[in-house]
N, C-alpha and C positions, 0 to 999 in steps of 0.2 A: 714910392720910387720917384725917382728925378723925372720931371716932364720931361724933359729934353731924353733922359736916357731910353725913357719909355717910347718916345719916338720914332726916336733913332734905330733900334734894336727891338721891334714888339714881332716884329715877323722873325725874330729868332727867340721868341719865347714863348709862342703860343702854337696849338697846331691850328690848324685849318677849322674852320666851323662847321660844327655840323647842320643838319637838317634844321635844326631845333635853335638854331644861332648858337651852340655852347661850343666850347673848346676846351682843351687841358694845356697847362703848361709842358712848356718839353721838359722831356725827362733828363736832358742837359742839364740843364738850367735847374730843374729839382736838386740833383744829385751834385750841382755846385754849391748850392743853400745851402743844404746837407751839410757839406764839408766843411764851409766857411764853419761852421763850429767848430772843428777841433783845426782849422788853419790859422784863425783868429789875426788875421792881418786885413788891413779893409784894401780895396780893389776900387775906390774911385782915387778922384785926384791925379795926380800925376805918375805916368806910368813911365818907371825910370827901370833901368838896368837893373840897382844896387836890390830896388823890390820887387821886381819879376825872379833875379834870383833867389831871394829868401824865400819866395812862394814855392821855388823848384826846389830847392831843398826842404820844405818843408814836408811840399807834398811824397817827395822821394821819402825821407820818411816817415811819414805817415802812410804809406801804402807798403811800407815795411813790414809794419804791424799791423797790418789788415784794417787801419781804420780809414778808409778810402771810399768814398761811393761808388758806384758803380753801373753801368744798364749794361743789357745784351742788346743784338743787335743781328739782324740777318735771318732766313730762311728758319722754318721750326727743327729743320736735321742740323744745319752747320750755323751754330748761334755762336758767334764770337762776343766776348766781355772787355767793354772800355769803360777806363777810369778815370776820373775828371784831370786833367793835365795840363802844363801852362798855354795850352792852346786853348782849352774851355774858358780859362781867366784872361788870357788875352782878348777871346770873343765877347763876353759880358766884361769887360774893364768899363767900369761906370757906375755900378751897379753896388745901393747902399746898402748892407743888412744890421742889424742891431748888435753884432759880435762885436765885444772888445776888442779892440786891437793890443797884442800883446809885444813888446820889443823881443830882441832876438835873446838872448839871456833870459825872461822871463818865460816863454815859448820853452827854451833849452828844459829848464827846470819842470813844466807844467810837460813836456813829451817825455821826461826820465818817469816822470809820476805814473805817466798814461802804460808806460810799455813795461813796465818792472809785472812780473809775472804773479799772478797771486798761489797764494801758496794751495788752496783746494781747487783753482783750476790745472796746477803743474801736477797733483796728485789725478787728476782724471786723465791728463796727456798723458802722463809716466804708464798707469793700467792700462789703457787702451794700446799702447806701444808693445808693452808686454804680451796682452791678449794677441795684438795680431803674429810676433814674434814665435807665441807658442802656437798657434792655428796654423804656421805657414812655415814649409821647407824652402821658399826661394826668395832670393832678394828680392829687395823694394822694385829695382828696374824689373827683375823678369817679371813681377807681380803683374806691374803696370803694362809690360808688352803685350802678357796674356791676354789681360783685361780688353786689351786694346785689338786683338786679334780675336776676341768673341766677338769686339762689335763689330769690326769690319764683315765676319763672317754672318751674324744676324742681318747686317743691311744687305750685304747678298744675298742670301738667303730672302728676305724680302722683296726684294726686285724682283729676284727668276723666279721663283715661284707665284704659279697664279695664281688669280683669288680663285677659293673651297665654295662650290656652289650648293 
């Protein structure tokens, strides 16, 4: 990595040391690595308009089709999920990794490739649609309300009741 970028930016890539002097990288910055492989545009150089937007479109989609990294983040009850976005690439802009860089046409071509469905994964989605279809009399939404009104009901349920001595 660029001395200068390592610099510049090391308190936004490592955490804190521990006892023992060690640290991990942030899981930022992992989950940007990560990505930079199916983004394949490089992020040092000069950071212009024309390639902040191909990155935002790229990454749009590419988190279309699930191929996006991802952390959680917050309390172990209310864990919310962020996924690397042109704010993560504007934070590391500097930052060299070994990915080809692809122009936008060849990109076009190599994301048709990525996201065309294979035919024994559409055959496991199709079953499992079916399975839940015949398992269940209510739509998807009231499914999801239900679901969503046991757990409101379980975390109550936990709060007011005391602990079993």
């Amino acid at each position: 990595m660029p001395k200068e970028f390592y610099e510049t930016k090391k308190h936004l890539m490592y955490t804190k040391e521990d006892a023992n002097g060690n640290s991990k990288m942030q899981v930022e910055l992992e989950c940007l690595i990560f990505t930079m492989l199916h983004l394949q545009h490089d992020i040092d150089g000069e950071m212009t308009d024309e390639a902040l937007m191909e990155i935002e479109r790229r990454l749009n989609l590419l988190q279309g089709i699930g191929c996006l990294m991802a952390w959680y983040y917050g309390r172990e009850d209310l864990r919310d999920k962020t996924y690397v976005n042109i704010e993560t690439v504007i934070r590391y802009w500097g930052l060299w990794t070994n990915v080809s860089h692809l122009k936008k046409t060849e990109w076009n071509k190599r994301f048709l490739r990525m996201s065309e469905p294979r035919p024994y994964d559409f055959k496991y989605v199709l079953q499992e649609a079916k399975n839940k279809i015949a398992s269940c009399d209510m739509t998807q939404p009231e499914r999801q309300w239900a679901e969503y009104e046991k757990q409101q009901t379980a975390k109550s349920t936990a709060v007011d009741t005391p602990p079993a001595e």
